[in-house]
N, C-alpha and C positions, 0 to 999 in steps of 0.2 A: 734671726734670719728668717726663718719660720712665719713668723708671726708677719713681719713686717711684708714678707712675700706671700701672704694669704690677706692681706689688708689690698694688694697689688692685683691679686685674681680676680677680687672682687671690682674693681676698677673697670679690667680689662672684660668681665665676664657683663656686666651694665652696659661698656660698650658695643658688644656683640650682640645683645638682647634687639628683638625687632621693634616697628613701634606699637603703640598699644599692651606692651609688653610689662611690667613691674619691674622697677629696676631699684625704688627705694628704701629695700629691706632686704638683708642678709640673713637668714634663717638661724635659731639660736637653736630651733630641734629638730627631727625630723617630721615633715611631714604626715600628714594621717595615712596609717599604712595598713593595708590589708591584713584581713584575719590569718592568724596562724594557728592551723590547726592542732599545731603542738603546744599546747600550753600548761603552764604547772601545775597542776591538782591541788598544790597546797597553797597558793595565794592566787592565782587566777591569771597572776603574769604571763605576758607571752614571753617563748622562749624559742631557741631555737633560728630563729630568721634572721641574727644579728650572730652569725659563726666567724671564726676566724677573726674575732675579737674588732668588729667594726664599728668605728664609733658612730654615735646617732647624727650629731650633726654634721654637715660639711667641711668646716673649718679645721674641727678637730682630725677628721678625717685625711684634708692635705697638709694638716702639719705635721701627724705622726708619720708622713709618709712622704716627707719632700725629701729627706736626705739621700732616701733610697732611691727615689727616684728621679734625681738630679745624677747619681752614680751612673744608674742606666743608663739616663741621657747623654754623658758624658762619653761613654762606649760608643754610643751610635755615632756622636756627630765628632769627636775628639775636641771638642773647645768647652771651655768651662763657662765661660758667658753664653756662650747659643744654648745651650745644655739646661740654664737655669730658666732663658726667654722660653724654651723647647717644651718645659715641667708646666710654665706659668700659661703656656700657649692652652696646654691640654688641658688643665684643671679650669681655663675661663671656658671650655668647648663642653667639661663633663657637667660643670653645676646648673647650668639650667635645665640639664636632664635628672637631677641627682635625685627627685621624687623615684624614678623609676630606676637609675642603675643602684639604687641604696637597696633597694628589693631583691636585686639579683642573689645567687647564688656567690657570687664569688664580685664581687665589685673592683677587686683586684685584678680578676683577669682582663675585666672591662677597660678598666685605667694602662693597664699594659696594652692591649691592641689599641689603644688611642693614639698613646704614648707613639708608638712604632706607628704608627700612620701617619702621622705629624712627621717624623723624622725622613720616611718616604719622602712625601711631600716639599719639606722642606730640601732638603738634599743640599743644604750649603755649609758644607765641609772646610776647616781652614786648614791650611796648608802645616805638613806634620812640625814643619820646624817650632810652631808656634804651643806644640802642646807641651812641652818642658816646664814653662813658663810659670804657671800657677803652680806646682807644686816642690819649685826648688830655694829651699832656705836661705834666707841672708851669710852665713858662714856656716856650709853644709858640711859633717864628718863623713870621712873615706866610706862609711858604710852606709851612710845617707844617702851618698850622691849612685855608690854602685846600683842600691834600690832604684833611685830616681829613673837613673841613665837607662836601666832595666824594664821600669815600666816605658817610659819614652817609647823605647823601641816598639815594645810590645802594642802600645796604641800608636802607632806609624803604623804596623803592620794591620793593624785590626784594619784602620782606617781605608787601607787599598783593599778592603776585602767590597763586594758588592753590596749594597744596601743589604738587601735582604738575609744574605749571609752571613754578614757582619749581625744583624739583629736574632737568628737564631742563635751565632757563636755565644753572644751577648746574655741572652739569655737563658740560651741553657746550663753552662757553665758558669758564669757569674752569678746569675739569678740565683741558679737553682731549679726552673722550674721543671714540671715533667715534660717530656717530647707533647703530650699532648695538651697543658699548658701551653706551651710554645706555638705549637701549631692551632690554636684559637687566639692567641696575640696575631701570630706573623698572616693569619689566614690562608691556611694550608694545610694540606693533609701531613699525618704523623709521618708516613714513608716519605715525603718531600723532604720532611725536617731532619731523619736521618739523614739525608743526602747530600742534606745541606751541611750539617755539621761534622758530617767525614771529613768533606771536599773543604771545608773552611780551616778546620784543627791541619790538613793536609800541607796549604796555605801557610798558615803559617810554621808549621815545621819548617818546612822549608823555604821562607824568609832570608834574604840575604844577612838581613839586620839582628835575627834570631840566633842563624846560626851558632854563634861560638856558644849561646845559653843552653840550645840542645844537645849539642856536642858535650860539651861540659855537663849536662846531666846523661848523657849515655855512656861517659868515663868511667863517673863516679857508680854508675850504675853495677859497673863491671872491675868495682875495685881500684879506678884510679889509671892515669894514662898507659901505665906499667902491663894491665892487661888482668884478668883472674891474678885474686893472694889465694 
């Protein structure tokens, strides 16, 4: 999937190219990259500028990182085909810059505030009924489907959250990332991104669709509907 959807970017990344521009050659390395001043003493390699274990060239770059970031996408918009258009959208928008976002610090956090810009932007959201769909099995067991029916809800509810809100939920939580991670993808300050993921986790507590999961973990919380053992 990887493979054949990185053969796909390049496609769509050629057609986005201006004219005048180079469109027929896909890079096997990285381009010639500035000195780094850290380098090994004992073989002369640089070292250092490539943290966070980033690979040199492009390709390898959006394969070891479509899965994740098709999940993300999948958060923001709830449909699993716009989700994948949404990954292929932003890796055709990042590789004609990839000389210089390969250099940054964190090429990751670059890929995320893209990622989330695109989704902005785009804002074509399918309706929740349809997000069940892809992940419910031919002959599903009782504990499959309660899983399934669980997450549903749970991205029904994401999905009425606002863009932006939804994309801090999204990422702080899901991600992982730090507040201020988050707030250089969503473009905002850290106290925004608090505010936003109170008022968002708030959101969905209180979800019609949620409820009986919350309830249900503030029982067992407390011992069971019975009250304190």
């Amino acid at each position: 999937m990887a493979t054949s959807t990185v053969m796909s970017v390049r496609t769509a990344a050629a057609a986005r190219e201006r004219p005048g521009e180079r469109s027929d050659r896909w890079p096997d390395r990285r381009p010639d990259q500035r000195p780094d001043r850290r380098a090994d003493r004992r073989g002369g390699e640089r070292q250092g500028e490539w943290e966070q274990d980033v690979p040199r060239d492009f390709d390898a770059f959006a394969a070891a990182r479509w899965g994740r970031l098709v999940r993300t996408a999948y958060l923001l918009t709830g449909d699993h085909h716009e989700a994948e258009d949404l990954v292929q959208q932003t890796l055709a928008k990042v590789y004609p810059h990839w000389a210089r976002v390969s250099r940054l610090d964190s090429p990751d956090a670059y890929l995320h505030r893209a990622l989330v810009n695109n989704s902005f932007s785009r804002h074509r959201l399918r309706r929740a009924r349809h997000l069940l769909m892809p992940w419910v099995p031919e002959q599903p067991e009782p504990a499959q489907t309660a899983r399934v029916e669980q997450r549903s809800l749970l991205l029904q509810a994401l999905v009425e959250l606002p863009p932006k809100q939804r994309a801090v939920v999204v990422l702080r939580y899901w991600e992982d990332l730090s507040e201020q991670q988050v707030a250089e993808a969503v473009g905002c300050s850290v106290g925004n991104v608090k505010s936003q993921a109170s008022r968002g986790l708030a959101k969905l507590r209180d979800h019609p669709a949620l409820a009986e999961y919350v309830d249900g973990g503030r029982r067992a919380a407390v011992g069971g509907e019975g009250g304190p053992r």
